[in-house]
C-alpha positions in Angstrom: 4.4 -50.7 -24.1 1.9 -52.0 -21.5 4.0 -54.2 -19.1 2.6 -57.4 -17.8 3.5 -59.6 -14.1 2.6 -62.9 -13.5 3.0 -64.2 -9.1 4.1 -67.5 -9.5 5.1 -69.9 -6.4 9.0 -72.0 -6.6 9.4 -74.9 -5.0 11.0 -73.4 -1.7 7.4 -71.3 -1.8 8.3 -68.0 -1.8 6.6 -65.5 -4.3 8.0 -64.8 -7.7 7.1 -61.7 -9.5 7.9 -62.1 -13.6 7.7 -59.9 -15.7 5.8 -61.9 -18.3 6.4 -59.8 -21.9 10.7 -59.5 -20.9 11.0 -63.0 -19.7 8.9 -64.6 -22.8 9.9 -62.5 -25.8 12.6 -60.2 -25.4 15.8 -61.5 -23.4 18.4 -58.5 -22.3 20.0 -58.3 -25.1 17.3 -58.3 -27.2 16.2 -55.2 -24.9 19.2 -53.5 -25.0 19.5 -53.6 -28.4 16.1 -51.9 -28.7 17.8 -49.1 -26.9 21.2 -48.8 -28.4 22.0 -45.5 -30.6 21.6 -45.6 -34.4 24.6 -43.7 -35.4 27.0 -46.5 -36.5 30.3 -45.5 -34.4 28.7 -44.8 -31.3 26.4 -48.5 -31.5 29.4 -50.6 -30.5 30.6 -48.4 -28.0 27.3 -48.5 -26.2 27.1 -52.4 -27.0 29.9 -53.1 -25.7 29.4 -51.2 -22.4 26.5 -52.9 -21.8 28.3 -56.2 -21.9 31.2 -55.6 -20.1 34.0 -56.0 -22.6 36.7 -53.2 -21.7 38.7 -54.2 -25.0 36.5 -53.9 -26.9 35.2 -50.8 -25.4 38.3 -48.9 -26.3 38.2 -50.7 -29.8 35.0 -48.5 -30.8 36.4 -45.7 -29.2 39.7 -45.5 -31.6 37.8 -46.5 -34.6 35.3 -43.3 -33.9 38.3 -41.0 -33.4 39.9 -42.2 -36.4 36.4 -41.1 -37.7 37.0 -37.2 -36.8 35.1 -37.6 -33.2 36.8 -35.4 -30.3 37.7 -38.0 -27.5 36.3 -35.7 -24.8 33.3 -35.5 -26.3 32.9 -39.2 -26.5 32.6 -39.6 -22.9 28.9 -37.8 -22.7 28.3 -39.1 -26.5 29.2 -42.9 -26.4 30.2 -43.6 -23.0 27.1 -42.3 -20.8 25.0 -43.7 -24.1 25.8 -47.0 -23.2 25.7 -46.5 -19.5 22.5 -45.1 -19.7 20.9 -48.8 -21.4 22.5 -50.1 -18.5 20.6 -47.9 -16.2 17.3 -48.2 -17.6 17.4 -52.2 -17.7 18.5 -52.4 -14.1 16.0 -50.1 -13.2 13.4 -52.0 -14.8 15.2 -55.5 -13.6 16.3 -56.5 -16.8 19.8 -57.3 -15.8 21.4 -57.6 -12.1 24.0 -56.1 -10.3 27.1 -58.3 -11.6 26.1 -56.5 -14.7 26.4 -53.2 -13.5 29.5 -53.6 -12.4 31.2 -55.1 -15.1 29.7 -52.3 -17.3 30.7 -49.5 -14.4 34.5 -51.1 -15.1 34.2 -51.2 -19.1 33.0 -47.3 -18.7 35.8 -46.1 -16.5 38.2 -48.3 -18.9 37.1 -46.0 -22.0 37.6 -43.0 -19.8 41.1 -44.1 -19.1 41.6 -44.1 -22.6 40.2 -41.2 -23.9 42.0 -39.4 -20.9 45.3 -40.5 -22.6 44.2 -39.6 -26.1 43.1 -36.0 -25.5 45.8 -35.2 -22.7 43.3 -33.9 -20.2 40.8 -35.7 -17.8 37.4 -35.0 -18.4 35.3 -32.1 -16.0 34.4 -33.6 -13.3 30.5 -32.8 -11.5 31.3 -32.9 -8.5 32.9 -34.7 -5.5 31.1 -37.7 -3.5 32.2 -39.0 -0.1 31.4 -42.8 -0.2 32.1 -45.6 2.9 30.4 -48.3 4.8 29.0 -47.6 8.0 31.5 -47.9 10.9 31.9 -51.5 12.5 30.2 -53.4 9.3 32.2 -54.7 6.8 30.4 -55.6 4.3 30.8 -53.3 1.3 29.3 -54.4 -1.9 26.5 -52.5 -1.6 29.0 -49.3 -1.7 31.1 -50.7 -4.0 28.3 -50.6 -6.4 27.6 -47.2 -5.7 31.0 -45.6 -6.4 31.0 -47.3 -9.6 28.2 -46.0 -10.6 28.9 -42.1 -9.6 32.5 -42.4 -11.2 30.5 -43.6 -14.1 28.4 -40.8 -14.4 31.1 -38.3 -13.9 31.4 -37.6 -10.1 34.6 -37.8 -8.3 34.5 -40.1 -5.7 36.8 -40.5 -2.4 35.7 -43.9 -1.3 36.5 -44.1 2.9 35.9 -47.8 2.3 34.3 -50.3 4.8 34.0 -49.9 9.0 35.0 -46.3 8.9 34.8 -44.4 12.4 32.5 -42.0 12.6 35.1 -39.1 12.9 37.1 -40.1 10.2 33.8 -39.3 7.9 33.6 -35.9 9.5 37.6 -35.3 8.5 37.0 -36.1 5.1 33.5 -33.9 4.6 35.6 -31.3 6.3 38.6 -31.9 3.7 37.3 -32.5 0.8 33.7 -30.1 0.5 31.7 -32.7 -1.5 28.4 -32.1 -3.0 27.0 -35.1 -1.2 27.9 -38.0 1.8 26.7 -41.6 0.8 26.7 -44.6 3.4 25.6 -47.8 3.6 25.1 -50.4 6.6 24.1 -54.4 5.9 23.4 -54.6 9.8 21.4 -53.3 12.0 23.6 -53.1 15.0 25.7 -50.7 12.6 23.2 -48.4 10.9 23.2 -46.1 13.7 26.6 -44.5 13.1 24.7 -42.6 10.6 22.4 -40.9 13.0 25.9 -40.3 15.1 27.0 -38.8 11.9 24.1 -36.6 11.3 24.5 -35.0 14.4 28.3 -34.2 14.3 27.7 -32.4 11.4 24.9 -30.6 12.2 26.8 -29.7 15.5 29.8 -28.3 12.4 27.3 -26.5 11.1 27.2 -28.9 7.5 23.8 -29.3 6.1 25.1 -31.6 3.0 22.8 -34.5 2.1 23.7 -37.9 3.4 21.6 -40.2 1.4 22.0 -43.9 3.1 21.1 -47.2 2.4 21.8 -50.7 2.3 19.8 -54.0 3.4 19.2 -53.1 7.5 18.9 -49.2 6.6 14.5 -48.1 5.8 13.2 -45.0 4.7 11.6 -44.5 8.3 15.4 -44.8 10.3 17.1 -42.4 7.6 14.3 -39.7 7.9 14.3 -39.3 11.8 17.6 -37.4 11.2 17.8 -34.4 9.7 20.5 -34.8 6.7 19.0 -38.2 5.9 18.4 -38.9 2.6 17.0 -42.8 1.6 18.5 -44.6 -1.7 16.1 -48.2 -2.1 18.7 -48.6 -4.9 22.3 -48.5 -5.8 21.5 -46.3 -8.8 19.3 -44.2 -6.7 23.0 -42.1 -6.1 23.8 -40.3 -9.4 20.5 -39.6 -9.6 20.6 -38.1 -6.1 23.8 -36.5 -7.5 22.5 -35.2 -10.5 19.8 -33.4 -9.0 21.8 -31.6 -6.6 23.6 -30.0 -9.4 20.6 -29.0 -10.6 18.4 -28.2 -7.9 20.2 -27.1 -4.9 20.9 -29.5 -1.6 17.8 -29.1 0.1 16.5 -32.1 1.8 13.5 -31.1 1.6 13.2 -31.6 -1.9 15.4 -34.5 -1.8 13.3 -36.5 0.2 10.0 -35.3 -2.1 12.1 -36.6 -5.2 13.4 -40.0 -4.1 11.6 -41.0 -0.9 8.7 -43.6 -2.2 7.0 -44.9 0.9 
């Protein structure tokens, strides 16, 4: 479907791309609904992760195990579905971050319940060590980001916000994970990470810390050597993912996500 923008001016006068074929004939839902699965227990599952409603989230979940589906299985087959229309329609800027978030919550809601009704959790990828860069407290940015790796599966220990530098190290040292997320809103702040970097480096770790958030650039986070740059929020399972697939090498990291 060829995709077209408009540049329009609003009245403060700052520049406003639109996507002119989304904005004037399909609205999100009409765009999710292009996406949603066909089979007709998994359909409301996915619908209703894409807007948010955690009741009726684990509605279509009991109704499809009443219907002979295996709870577990339901987490990659109806769960990650519905997820995964959220993804794309941020992505493409569809719908906004307040809708990720209360789709992240109505996804970890159905886990919770299909946890309960097959008596096991589900296999977890891998582990993630989240937190906000020491000194700045404000944490949305990584707020978003562990909701969207427990989403897709990953097991997240979340520091939280204006953790010290050495308290990071403990808990890569602890816990093993896969991969070390941080985010920074200020600039003053940002530079922990380099501080970071080097103190694991000095340990010998050589696990990807991908950064972002709105002070952090692709330039800052490649001058150290574990850097990895996220633009977006979503940007993390994906880097996540592709670990498990390809192997931590930065390197390759940075050819994969790096768009500058």
């Amino acid at each position: 479907m060829e995709v077209k923008y408009l540049i329009d001016i609003d009245p403060s006068g700052i520049l406003v791309r639109y996507n002119v074929q989304m904005e004037k004939e399909m609205t999100p839902e009409e765009a999710a609904e292009e996406l949603y699965p066909k089979d007709s227990l998994i359909y409301p599952v996915a619908k209703a992760i894409f807007e948010g409603e955690e009741d009726d989230v684990v509605e279509g979940l009991q109704k499809a195990i009443d219907s002979g589906k295996d709870p577990m299985a339901l987490i990659n087959d109806s769960l990650m579905v519905g997820m995964g229309v959220v993804s794309k329609l941020y992505d493409d800027g569809v719908i906004f971050l307040p809708n990720v978030m209360m789709s992240a919550d109505a996804m970890l809601e159905g886990i919770e319940f299909l946890k309960q009704k097959a008596g096991k959790a589900p296999e977890v990828k891998g582990k993630v060590v989240c937190h906000v860069a020491e000194g700045d407290v404000h944490d949305i940015g990584k707020n978003i980001v562990v909701a969207l790796l427990r989403a897709n599966g990953y097991d997240v220990i979340d520091l939280g916000r204006d953790v010290p530098v050495d308290e990071v190290i403990e808990s890569v040292e602890k816990e093993s994970p896969l991969m070390l997320t941080g985010t920074a809103l200020m600039t003053t702040t940002m530079y922990a990470f380099k501080e970071i970097n080097d103190k694991l480096m000095e340990k010998g770790y050589r696990i990807p810390f991908a950064c972002g958030g709105g002070a952090v650039n692709q330039d800052f986070v490649s001058q150290y050597d574990l850097g990895v740059y996220g633009e977006e929020a979503s940007d993390a399972p994906k880097m996540a993912d592709y670990i498990k697939e390809h192997g931590d090498n930065i390197v390759k990291l940075r050819e994969k996500f790096h768009k500058h």
